[in-house]
C-alpha positions in Angstrom: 0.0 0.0 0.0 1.2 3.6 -0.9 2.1 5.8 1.4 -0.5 8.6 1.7 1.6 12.1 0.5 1.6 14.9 3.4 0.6 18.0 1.2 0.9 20.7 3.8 4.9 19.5 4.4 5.2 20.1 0.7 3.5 23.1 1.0 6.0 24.3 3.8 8.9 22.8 2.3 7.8 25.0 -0.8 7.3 28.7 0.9 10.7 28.2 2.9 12.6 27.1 -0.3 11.0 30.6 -2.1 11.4 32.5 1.0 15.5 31.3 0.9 15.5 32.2 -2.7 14.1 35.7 -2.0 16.0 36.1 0.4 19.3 35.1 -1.2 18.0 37.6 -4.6 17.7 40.9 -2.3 21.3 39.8 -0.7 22.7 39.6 -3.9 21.1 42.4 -5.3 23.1 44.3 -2.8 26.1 42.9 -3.2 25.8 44.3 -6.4 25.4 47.4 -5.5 28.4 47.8 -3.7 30.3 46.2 -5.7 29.6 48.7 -8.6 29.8 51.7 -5.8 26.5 52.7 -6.7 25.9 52.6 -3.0 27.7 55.9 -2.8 24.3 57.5 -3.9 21.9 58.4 -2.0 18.6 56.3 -1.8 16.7 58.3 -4.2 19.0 58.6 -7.0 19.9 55.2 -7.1 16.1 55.0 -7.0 15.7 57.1 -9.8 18.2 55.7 -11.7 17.1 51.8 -11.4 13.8 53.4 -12.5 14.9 54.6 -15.6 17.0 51.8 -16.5 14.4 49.3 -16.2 11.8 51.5 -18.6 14.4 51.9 -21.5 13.7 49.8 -24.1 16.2 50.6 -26.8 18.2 47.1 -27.6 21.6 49.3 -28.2 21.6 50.7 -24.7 20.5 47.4 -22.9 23.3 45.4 -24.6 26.1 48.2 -24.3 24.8 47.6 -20.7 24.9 44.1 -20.8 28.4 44.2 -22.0 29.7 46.7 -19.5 28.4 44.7 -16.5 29.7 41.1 -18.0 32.9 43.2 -18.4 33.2 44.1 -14.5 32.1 40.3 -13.5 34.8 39.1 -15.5 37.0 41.5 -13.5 38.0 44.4 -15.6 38.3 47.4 -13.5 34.6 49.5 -13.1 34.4 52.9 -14.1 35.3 54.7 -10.5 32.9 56.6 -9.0 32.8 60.3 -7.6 33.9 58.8 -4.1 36.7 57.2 -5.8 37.7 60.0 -7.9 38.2 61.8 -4.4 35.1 64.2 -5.7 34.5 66.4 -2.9 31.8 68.5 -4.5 29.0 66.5 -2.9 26.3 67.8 -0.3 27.3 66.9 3.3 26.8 63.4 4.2 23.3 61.8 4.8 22.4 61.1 8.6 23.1 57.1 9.3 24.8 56.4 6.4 28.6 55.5 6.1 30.9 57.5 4.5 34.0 55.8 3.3 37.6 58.0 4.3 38.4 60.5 1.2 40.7 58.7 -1.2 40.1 55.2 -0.2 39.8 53.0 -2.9 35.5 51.6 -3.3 34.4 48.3 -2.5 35.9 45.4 -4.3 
């Protein structure tokens, strides 16, 4: 005689393995943004400029994109940003957020 299944253990077994995998996207998702020292922004402009990436639909720009990113994952150096640059022309820094020391190198 079979062995009756026990649905709602699948069930479980099913949310926690999507909740690991959500979980595991947003940590990655930040990883990336250090890693491309995009977290040197404040909120809204990374924000902002997420936003407008994601609603462009010209084919160029994506792949140019495309081919930039798989450029830094295959370890070329990124294009540095203002905090790299030692660019001191930005506002004073935002309450509760980190500031790395002028002329320290960005993430890795």
């Amino acid at each position: 005689m079979r062995k009756p299944r026990d649905f709602d253990a699948e069930l479980k077994a099913l949310e926690d393995k999507a909740r690991e995998l959500r979980t595991r996207k947003v940590q990655q998702l930040g990883e990336l943004v250090i890693a491309t020292g995009a977290d040197a922004l404040a909120p809204e402009e990374l924000a902002g400029a997420l936003m407008v990436l994601a609603e462009t639909t010209d084919p160029a720009k994506r792949e140019a994109w495309a081919k930039r990113g798989a450029a830094m994952f295959r370890g070329k150096t990124r294009r540095a940003s203002p905090a790299d640059r030692g660019d001191t022309g930005r506002a004073e820094a935002k309450p509760g957020r980190a500031q790395p020391p002028s002329g320290s190198p960005g993430p890795a």
